[in-house]
C-alpha positions in Angstrom: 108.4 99.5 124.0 107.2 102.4 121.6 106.0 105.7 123.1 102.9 106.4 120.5 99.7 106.4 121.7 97.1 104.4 120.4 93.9 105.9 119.8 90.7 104.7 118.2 91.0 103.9 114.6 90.9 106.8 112.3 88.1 104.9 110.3 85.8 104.3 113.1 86.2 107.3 114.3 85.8 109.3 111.3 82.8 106.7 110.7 81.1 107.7 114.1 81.6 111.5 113.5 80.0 111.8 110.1 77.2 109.3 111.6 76.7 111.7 114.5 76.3 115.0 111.5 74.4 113.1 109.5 71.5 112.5 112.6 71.8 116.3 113.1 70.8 116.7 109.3 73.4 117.5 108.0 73.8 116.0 104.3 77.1 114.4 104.3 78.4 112.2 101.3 80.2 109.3 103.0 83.8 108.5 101.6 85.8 107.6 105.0 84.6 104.1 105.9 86.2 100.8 103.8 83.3 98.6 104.5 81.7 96.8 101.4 78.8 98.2 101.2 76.7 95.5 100.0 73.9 93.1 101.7 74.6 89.4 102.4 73.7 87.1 100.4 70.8 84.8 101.1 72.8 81.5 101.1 74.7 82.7 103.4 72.2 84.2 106.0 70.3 80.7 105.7 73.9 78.8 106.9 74.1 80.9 109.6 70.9 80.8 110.7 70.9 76.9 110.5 74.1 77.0 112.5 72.7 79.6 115.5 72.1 76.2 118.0 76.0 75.2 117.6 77.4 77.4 120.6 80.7 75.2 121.8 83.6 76.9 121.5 85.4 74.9 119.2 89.1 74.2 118.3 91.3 77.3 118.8 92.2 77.1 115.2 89.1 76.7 113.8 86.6 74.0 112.9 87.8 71.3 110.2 85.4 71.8 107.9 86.7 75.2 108.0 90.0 74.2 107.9 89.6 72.1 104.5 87.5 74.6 102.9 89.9 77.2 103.0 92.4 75.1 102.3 90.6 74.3 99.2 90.5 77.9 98.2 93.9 78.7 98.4 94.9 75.4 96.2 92.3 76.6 93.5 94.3 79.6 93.7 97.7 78.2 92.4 98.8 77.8 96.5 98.6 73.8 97.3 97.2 74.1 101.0 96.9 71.5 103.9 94.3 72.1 106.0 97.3 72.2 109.2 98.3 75.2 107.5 95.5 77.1 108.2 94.2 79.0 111.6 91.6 80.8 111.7 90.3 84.3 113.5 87.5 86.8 114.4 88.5 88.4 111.3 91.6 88.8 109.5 92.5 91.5 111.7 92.8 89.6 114.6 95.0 87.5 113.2 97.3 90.1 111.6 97.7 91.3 115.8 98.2 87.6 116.6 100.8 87.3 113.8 102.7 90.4 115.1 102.9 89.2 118.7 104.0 85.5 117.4 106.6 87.1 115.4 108.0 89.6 117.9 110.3 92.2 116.9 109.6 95.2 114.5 108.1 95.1 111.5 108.7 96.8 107.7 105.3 98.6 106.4 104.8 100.6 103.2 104.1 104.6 103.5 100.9 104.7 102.9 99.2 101.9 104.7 96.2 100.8 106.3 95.9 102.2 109.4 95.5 99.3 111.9 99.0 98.1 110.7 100.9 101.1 112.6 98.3 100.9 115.4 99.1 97.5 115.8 102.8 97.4 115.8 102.1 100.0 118.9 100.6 97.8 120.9 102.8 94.9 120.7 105.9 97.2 121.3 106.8 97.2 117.7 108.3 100.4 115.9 107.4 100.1 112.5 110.2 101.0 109.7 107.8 103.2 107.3 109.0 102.2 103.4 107.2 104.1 100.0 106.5 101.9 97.5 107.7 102.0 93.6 106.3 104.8 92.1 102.8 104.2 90.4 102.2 101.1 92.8 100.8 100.3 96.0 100.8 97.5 99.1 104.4 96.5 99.2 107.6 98.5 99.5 110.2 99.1 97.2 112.9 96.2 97.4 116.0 98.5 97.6 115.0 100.8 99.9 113.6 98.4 102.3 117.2 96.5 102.5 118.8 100.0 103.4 115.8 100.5 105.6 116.3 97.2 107.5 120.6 97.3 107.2 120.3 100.5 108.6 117.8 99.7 111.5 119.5 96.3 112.9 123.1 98.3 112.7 121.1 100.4 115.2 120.6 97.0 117.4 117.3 96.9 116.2 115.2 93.3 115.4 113.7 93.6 112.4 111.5 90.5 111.7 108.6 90.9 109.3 107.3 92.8 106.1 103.6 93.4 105.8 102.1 93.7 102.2 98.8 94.3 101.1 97.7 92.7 97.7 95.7 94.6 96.0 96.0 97.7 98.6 94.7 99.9 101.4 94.4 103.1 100.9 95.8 103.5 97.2 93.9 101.1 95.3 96.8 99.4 93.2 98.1 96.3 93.0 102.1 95.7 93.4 103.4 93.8 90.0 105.0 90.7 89.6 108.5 92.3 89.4 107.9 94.3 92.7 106.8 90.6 94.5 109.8 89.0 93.3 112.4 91.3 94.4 110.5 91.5 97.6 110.8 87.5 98.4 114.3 87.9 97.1 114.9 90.6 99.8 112.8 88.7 102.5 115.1 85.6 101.9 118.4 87.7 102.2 117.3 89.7 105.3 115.5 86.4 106.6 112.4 88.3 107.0 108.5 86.9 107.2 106.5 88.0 104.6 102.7 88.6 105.8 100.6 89.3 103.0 96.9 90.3 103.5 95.0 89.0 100.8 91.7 90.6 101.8 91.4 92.2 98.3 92.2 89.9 96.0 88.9 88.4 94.9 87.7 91.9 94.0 90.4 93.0 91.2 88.3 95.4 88.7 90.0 93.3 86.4 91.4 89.8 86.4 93.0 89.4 83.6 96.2 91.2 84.9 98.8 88.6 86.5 98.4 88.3 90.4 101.4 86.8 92.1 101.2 86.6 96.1 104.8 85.7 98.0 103.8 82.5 98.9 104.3 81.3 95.1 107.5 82.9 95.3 108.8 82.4 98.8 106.3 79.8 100.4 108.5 78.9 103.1 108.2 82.6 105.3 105.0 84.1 103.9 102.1 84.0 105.7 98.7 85.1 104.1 95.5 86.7 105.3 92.3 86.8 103.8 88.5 86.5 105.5 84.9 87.6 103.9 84.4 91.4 105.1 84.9 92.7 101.5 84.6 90.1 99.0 81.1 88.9 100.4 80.8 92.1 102.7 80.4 90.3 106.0 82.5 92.6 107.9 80.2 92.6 111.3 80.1 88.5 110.8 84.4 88.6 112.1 85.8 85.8 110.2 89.1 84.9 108.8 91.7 82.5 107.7 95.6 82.7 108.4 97.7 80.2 105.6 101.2 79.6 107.0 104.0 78.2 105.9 104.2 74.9 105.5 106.1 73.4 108.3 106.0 76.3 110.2 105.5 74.4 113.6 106.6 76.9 115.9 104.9 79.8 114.5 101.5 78.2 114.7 101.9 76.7 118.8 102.6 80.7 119.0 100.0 82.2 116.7 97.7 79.4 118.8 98.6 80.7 121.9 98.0 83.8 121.1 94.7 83.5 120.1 93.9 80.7 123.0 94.3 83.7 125.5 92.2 86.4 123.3 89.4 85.2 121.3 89.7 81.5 122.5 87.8 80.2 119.0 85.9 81.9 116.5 81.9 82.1 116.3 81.0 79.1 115.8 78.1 79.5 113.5 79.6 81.9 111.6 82.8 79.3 111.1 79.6 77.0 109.5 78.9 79.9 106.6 82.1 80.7 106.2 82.9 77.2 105.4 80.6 77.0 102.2 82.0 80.4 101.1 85.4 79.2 101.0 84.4 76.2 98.7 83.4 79.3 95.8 80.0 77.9 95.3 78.5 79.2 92.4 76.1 81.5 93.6 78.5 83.3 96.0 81.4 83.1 92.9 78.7 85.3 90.8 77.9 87.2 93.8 81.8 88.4 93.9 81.9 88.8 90.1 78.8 91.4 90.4 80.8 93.2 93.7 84.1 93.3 91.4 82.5 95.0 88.7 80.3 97.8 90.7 83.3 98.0 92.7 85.2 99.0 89.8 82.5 101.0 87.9 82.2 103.5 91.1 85.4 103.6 91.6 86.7 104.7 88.6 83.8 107.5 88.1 85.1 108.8 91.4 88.5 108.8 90.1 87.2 111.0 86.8 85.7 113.3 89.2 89.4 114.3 90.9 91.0 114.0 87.6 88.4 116.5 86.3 89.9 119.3 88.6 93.5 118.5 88.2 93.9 116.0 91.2 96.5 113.7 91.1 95.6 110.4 91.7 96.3 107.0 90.6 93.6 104.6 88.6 92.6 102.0 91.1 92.8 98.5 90.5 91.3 97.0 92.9 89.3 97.1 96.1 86.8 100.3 96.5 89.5 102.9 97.5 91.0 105.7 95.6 94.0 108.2 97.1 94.2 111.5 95.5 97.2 113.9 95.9 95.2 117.0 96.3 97.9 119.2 96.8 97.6 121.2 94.0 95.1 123.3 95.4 97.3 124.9 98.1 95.0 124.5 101.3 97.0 123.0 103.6 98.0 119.7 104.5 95.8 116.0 104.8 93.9 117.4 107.7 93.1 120.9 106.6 91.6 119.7 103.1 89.9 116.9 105.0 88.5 119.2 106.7 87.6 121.8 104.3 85.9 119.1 102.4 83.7 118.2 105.2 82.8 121.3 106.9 82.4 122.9 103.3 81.5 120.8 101.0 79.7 117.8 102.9 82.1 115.5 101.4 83.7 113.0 104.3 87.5 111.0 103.5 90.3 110.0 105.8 93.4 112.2 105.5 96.6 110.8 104.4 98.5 110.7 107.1 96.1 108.7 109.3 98.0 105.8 106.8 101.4 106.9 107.9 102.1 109.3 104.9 103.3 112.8 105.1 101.1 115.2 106.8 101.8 118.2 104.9 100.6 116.5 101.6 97.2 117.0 100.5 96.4 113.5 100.3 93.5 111.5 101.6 91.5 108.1 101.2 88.6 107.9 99.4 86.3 104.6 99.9 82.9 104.8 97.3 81.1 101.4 99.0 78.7 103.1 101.0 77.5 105.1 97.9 75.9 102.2 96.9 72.7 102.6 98.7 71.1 103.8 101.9 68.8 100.5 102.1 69.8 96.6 101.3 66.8 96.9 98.1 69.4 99.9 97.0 72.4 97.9 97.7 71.0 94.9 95.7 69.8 97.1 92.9 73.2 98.4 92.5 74.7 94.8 92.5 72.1 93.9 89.9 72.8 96.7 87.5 74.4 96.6 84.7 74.5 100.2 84.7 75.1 101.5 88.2 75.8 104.6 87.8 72.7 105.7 86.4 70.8 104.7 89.1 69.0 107.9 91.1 70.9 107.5 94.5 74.6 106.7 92.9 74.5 109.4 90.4 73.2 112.0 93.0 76.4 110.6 94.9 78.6 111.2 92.5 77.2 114.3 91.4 77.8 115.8 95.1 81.3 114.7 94.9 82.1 116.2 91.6 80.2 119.7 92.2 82.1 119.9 96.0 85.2 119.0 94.1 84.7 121.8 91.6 83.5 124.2 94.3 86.7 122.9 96.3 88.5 123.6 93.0 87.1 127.2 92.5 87.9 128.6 96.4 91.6 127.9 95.5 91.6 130.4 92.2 89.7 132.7 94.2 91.9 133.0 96.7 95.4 132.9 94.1 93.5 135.3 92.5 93.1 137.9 95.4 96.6 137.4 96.6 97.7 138.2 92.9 95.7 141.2 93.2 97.1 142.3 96.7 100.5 141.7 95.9 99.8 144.3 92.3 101.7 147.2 92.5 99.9 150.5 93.5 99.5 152.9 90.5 99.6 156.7 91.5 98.1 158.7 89.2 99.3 162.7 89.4 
């Protein structure tokens, strides 16, 4: 068993603290929390409603209608699914825990990463082998190093089971390419490794047209995927999501099963009932995520502009609502001291960098823009209505408190080079 502690997640945390200064008055702009940001939409709310009266519990792996509908999205999606495949959760997070307790044994994560993965891995008794990703990308680990990683860990006696990607990712914002997927279900094959692939992003790419290849097309017979509707339809307090296995993976689903039989016994029932018409893409929920996508993006990358603006460096994000800039350049501190100096100082709230498992003396932190969006659900539907977001009062006024902290941040660091260039001036004596 691993000796970390686990504590509550960085992101509610960070969420309940900048809630508590924001009651006290203070005027906080909030960065830290990776929730959608976005109201429900009304086809939706009426399925659920409809469905409050159905309160059985329900198969352990979900309803069939269920079942088949997600089923039907994955095959839409280029991934041929039979409804036995597929088990569903109170959200894809419970499912990812339920996966690592099937699987047993420790698990391969990339360096940064979302921070339940790590937190996770704890509680099962997993140590997590910590892999950075190619350079430029995000959400999956680079192929060669993770072979040394895993070679060297099971010469240590070590059980090295699974690999956990996230396609597009969390916290960076990129998407892993084609060349980095295949290598990786190469690898997985050779190092007989699962492949768990959490697919929670993928519907809100800023833009499509890019090629999106998951490791099931590549190695369908040890990935399993993730996905639910807390960010592509921002139903994140609804808990709901979908587990596709491999096909023929008997044994892993009596496990997964079991799992969930003794911890959430069967998701919410009504909920299972809207969740079912959103996984058949009807057309008012497809145009619904086409309008998220794009504000998604638009935010996104103004937020990006606003780091680039005072020399931060930070890669373009492709998907998702997250960017993570390398703020190092500065030369105040580590994740947690500018994290905190953004805060405190500049009323500007992120997660540091190494709440995702990345180095703690880097200045690097996660930045999430969906709750800029709006402080009402007639704001938040405004926004989705655009086609001009960021012109609207309450975005712009966001955006504009990020860039002026960021340039405030920006200035405090030449002050202070320039007064230890001054002290460190030689004395002139005059006589």
């Amino acid at each position: 068993m691993t000796n970390m502690t686990v504590t509550l997640s960085a992101t509610l945390a960070t969420n309940e603290d900048i809630e508590r200064r924001r009651r006290a008055g203070a005027r906080v702009l909030h960065l830290a929390f990776g929730e959608a940001g976005l109201p429900v939409h009304p086809a939706l709310r009426d399925r659920l409603v409809a469905a409050s009266g159905n309160n059985g519990y329900g198969p352990v792996a979900g309803a069939s209608g269920l079942r088949d509908a997600a089923a039907g999205y994955w095959t839409r999606r280029g991934l041929p699914t039979d409804p036995d495949q597929v088990v569903s959760g109170p959200g894809s997070k419970s499912l990812l825990y339920g996966l690592l307790l099937a699987l047993g044994g420790d698990v391969v994560l990339t360096v940064p990463s979302w921070v339940s993965y790590a937190a996770q891995a704890a509680l099962v008794g997993s140590r997590p082998i910590l892999v950075p990703p190619p350079v430029g990308e995000g959400g999956a680990p680079d192929p060669d190093r993770l072979v040394s990683a895993v070679l060297h860990a099971r010469a240590q006696g070590r059980t090295v089971r699974s690999v956990v990607v996230t396609l597009p990712d969390n916290p960076t914002g990129r998407l892993a390419t084609p060349g980095t997927i295949a290598r990786l279900a190469d690898v997985a094959r050779e190092l007989d490794l699962v492949i768990i692939s959490d697919e929670i992003y993928r519907d809100l790419l800023h833009d499509p047209a890019p090629p999106y290849t998951s490791p099931a097309e590549l190695a369908p017979e040890r990935t399993v995927i993730t996905t639910g509707l807390s960010k592509s339809l921002a139903l994140g307090g609804w808990r709901i999501g979908v587990a596709r296995l491999p096909d023929g993976a008997h044994d892993l689903r009596a496990r997964l099963l079991a799992v969930a039989s003794e911890i959430w016994s069967a998701p919410a029932a009504p909920v299972q009932e809207a969740a079912t018409y959103a996984f058949t893409d009807p057309p008012e929920l497809v145009e619904r995520i086409e309008r998220s996508r794009r504000l998604h993006g638009a935010v996104a990358r103004a937020a990006h502009a606003a780091f680039t603006e005072i020399g931060a460096s930070v890669p373009a994000p492709q998907g998702g609502f997250y960017l993570y800039p390398d703020l190092s350049h500065l030369r105040l501190g580590g994740s947690a001291e500018i994290t905190r100096v953004l805060l405190d100082d500049h009323g500007i709230g992120v997660l540091p960098g190494h709440a995702f498992g990345d180095d703690p003396s880097a200045a690097r932190v996660r930045v999430a823009v969906s709750l800029l969006y709006g402080e009402t659900a007639e704001e938040r539907q405004a926004a989705l209505d655009s086609d001009d977001p960021l012109h609207l009062p309450w975005i712009s006024a966001g955006l504009d408190h990020l860039s002026m902290g960021l340039k405030e941040l920006s200035l405090v660091r030449r002050d202070a080079s320039r007064e230890r260039r001054q002290a460190l001036m030689p004395t002139v004596c005059h006589g």
